[in-house]
C-alpha positions in Angstrom: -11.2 -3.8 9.2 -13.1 -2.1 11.5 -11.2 -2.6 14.6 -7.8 -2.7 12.4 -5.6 0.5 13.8 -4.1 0.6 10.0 -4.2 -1.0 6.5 -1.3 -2.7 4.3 -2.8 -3.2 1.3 -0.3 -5.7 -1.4 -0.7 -6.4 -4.5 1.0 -7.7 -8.0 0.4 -5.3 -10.7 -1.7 -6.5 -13.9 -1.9 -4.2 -16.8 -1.1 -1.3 -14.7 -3.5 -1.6 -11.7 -3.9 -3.8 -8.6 -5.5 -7.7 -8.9 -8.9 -8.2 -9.2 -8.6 -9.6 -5.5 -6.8 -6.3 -4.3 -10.0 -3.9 -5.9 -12.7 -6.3 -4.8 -11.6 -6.4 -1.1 -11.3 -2.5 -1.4 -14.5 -2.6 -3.3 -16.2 -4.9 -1.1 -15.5 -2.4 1.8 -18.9 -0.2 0.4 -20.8 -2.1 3.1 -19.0 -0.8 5.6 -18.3 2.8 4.6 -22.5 2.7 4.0 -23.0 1.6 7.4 -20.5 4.0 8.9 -18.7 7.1 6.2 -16.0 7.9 9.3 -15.1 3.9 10.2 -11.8 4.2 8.3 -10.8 8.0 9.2 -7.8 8.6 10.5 -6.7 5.0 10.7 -2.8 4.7 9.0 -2.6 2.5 5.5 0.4 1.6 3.6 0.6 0.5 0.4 2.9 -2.9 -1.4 3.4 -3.2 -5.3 5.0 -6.4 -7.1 5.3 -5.7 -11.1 7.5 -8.0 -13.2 9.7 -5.5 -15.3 11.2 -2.7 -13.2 8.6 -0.2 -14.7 5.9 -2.5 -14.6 3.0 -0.3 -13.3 3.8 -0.3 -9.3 3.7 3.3 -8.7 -0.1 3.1 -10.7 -1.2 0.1 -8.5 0.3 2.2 -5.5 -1.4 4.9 -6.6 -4.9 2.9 -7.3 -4.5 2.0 -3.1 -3.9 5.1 -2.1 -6.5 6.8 -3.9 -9.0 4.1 -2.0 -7.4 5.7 1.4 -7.5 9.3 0.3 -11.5 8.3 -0.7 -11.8 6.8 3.1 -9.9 9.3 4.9 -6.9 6.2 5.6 -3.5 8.5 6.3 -1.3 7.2 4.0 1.9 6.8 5.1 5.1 6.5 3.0 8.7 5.6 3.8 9.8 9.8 2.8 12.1 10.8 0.6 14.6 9.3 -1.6 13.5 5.9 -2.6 9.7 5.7 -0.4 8.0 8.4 -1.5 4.7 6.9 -2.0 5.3 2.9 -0.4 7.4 -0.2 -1.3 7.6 -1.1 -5.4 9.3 -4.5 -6.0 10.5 -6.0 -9.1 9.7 -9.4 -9.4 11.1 -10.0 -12.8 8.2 -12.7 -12.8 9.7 -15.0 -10.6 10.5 -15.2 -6.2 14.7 -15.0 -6.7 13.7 -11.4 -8.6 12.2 -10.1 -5.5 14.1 -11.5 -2.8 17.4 -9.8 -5.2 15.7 -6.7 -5.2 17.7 -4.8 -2.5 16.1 -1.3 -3.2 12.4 -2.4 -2.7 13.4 -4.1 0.6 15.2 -0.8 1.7 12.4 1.2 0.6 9.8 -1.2 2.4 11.7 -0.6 5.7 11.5 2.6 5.3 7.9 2.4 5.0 7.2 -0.2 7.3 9.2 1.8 10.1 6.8 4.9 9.7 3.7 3.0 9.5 5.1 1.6 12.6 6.0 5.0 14.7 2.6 6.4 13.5 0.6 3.5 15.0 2.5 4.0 18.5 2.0 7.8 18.3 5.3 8.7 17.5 4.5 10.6 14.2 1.3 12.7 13.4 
């Protein structure tokens, strides 16, 4: 994480917030931010939520990662308006065909993924 230029954080949605996986690797992070407070500033971070019903806690879980980033000084970077406002929500609908069907999320993850991208190679500020 250290050397990483930016951060997608993923993560399924259970009761309204990220894994226990997802929170302990941004938990687990203390050692680092204890060794160094600046190691994550200014680095880009995107954040990934998979909920089973359509309003199945994403936009908390997304909101869970990017309050780790604000906390860390990671830029969070969204896909904009209309649809990407704060990162990629899917809805699973509990099983793989759900996502893969789930057109919107995909265009909204492009959206993201494309910004992330022209921020790393300095196209964005």
């Amino acid at each position: 994480m250290e050397e990483a230029e930016g951060f997608i954080i993923a993560s399924p949605v259970y009761n309204g917030g990220v894994s226990a996986q997802t929170k302990t690797v941004m938990d687990r992070t203390r050692a680092l931010l204890a060794a160094d407070p600046e190691v994550f500033r200014g680095k880009a971070g995107m954040a990934i939520a998979i909920g089973g019903d359509r309003s199945g806690g994403q936009e908390m879980a997304i909101q869970q990662i990017i309050t780790f980033y604000t906390l860390n000084g990671v830029l969070t970077l969204s896909g904009g308006f209309f649809g990407a406002n704060i990162g990629a929500a899917f809805w699973s609908q509990d099983t793989m065909e759900g996502i893969i069907a789930d057109e919107e999320s995909y265009r909204s993850l492009k959206k993201t993924i494309r910004r992330f991208s022209e921020f790393l190679k300095g196209r964005i500020s």
